[in-house]
MINU-676502 format. One record per residue (C-alpha): x, y, z. Coordinates in steps of 0.5 Angstrom, whole numbers, plus 2048, in hexadecimal, padded with zeros to 3 digits. Layout:
% residues N
+-----+-----+-----+
!   u !   v !   w !
+-----+-----+-----+
!   X !   Y !   Z !
...
+-----+-----+-----+
This chain:
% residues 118
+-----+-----+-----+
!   u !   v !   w !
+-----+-----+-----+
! 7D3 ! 819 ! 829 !
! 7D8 ! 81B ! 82E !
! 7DF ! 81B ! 82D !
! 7E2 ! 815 ! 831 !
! 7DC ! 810 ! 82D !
! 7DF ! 813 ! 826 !
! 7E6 ! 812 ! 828 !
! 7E4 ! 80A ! 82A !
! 7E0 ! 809 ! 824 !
! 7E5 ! 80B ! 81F !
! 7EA ! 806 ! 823 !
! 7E5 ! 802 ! 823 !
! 7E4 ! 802 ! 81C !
! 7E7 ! 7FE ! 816 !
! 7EC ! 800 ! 812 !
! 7EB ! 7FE ! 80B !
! 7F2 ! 7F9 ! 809 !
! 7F4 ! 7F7 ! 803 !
! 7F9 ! 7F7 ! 7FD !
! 7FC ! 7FF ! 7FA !
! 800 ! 801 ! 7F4 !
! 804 ! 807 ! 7F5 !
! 805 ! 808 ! 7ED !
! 80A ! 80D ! 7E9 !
! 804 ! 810 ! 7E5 !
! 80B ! 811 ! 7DF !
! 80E ! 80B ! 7DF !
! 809 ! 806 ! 7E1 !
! 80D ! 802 ! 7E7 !
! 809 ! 801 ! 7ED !
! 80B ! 800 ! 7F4 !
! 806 ! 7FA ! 7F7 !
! 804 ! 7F9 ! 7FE !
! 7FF ! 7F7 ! 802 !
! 7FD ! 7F9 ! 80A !
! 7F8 ! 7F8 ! 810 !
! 7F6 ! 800 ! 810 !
! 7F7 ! 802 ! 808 !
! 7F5 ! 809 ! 809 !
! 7FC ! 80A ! 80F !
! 800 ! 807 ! 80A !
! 7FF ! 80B ! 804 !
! 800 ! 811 ! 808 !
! 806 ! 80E ! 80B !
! 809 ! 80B ! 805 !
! 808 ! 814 ! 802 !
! 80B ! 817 ! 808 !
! 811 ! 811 ! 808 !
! 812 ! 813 ! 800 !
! 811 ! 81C ! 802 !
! 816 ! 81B ! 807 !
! 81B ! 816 ! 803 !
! 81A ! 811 ! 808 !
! 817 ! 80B ! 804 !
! 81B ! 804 ! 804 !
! 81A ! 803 ! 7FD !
! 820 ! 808 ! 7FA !
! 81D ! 807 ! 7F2 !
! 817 ! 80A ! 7F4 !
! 81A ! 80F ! 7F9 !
! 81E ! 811 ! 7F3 !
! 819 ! 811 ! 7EE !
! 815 ! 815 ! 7F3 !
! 81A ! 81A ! 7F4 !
! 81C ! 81C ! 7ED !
! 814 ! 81C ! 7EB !
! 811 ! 81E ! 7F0 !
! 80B ! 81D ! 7F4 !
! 806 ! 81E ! 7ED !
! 809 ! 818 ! 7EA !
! 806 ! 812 ! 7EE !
! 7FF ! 80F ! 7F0 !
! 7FE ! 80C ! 7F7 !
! 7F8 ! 807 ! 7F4 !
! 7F4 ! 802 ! 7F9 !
! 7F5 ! 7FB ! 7F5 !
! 7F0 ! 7F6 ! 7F8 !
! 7EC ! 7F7 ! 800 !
! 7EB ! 7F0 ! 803 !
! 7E5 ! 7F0 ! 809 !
! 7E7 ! 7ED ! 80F !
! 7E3 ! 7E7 ! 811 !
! 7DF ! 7E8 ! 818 !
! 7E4 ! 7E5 ! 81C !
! 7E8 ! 7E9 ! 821 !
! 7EE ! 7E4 ! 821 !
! 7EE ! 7E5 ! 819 !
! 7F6 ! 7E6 ! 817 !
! 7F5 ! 7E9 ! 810 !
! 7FD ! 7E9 ! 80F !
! 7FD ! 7E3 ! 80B !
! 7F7 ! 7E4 ! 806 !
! 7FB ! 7EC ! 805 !
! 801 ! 7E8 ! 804 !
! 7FE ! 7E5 ! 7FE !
! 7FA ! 7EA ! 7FB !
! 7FF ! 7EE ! 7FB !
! 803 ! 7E9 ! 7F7 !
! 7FD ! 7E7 ! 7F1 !
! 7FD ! 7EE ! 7F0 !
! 804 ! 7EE ! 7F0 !
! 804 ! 7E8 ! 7EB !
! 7FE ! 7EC ! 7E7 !
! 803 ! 7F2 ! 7E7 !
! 807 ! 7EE ! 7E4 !
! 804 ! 7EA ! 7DF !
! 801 ! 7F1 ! 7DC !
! 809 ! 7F3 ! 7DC !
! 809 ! 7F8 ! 7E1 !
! 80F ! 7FA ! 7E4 !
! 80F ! 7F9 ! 7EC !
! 815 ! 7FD ! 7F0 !
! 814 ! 7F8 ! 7F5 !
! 815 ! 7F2 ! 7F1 !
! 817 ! 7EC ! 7F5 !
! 81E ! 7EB ! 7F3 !
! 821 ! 7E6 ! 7EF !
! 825 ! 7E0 ! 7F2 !
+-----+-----+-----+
């Protein structure tokens, strides 16, 4: 294969989506996501927590004081597109990161980015 068809093809391709956890393997808190392209995600949320630039400051904290060794980034659940271009996976990514948050929750688990109380 030449270079242009393997650029294209990998454009081409389907990332696989779904729902993360960045866990603190010490404390047990996990941070809970969920994203269109898992794989740029969980790399760019570790360069956000390496650099000090991560918009949740409990976890950005517990990264700085326990280092990078402490915590597992974790693929929850994937969700397979349907056949249909016009398909927006927002709303079904929204909602699978909230059973898996209910599910956390449920199991007693601590999230950094729990929805804040009104």
């Amino acid at each position: 294969m030449d270079r242009k068809s393997l650029i294209r093809q990998y454009k081409e391709a389907r990332r696989p989506m779904g729902v993360f956890q960045v866990r603190n393997t010490r404390t047990g808190r996990v941070f809970v996501g969920s994203s269109i392209d898992l794989p740029s995600i969980l790399n760019r949320l570790r360069s956000q927590l390496r650099l000090g630039g991560h918009p949740d400051r409990a976890l950005q904290e517990d990264w700085r004081s326990m280092g990078d060794d402490a915590f597992a980034f974790e693929v929850l659940d994937t969700l397979a597109p349907p056949d249909e271009p016009t398909y927006d996976p927002t709303d079904d990514l929204r909602t699978l990161e909230g059973l898996w948050r209910a599910k956390i929750a449920e199991a007693g688990g601590s999230l950094y980015n729990a929805p804040k109380r009104r």
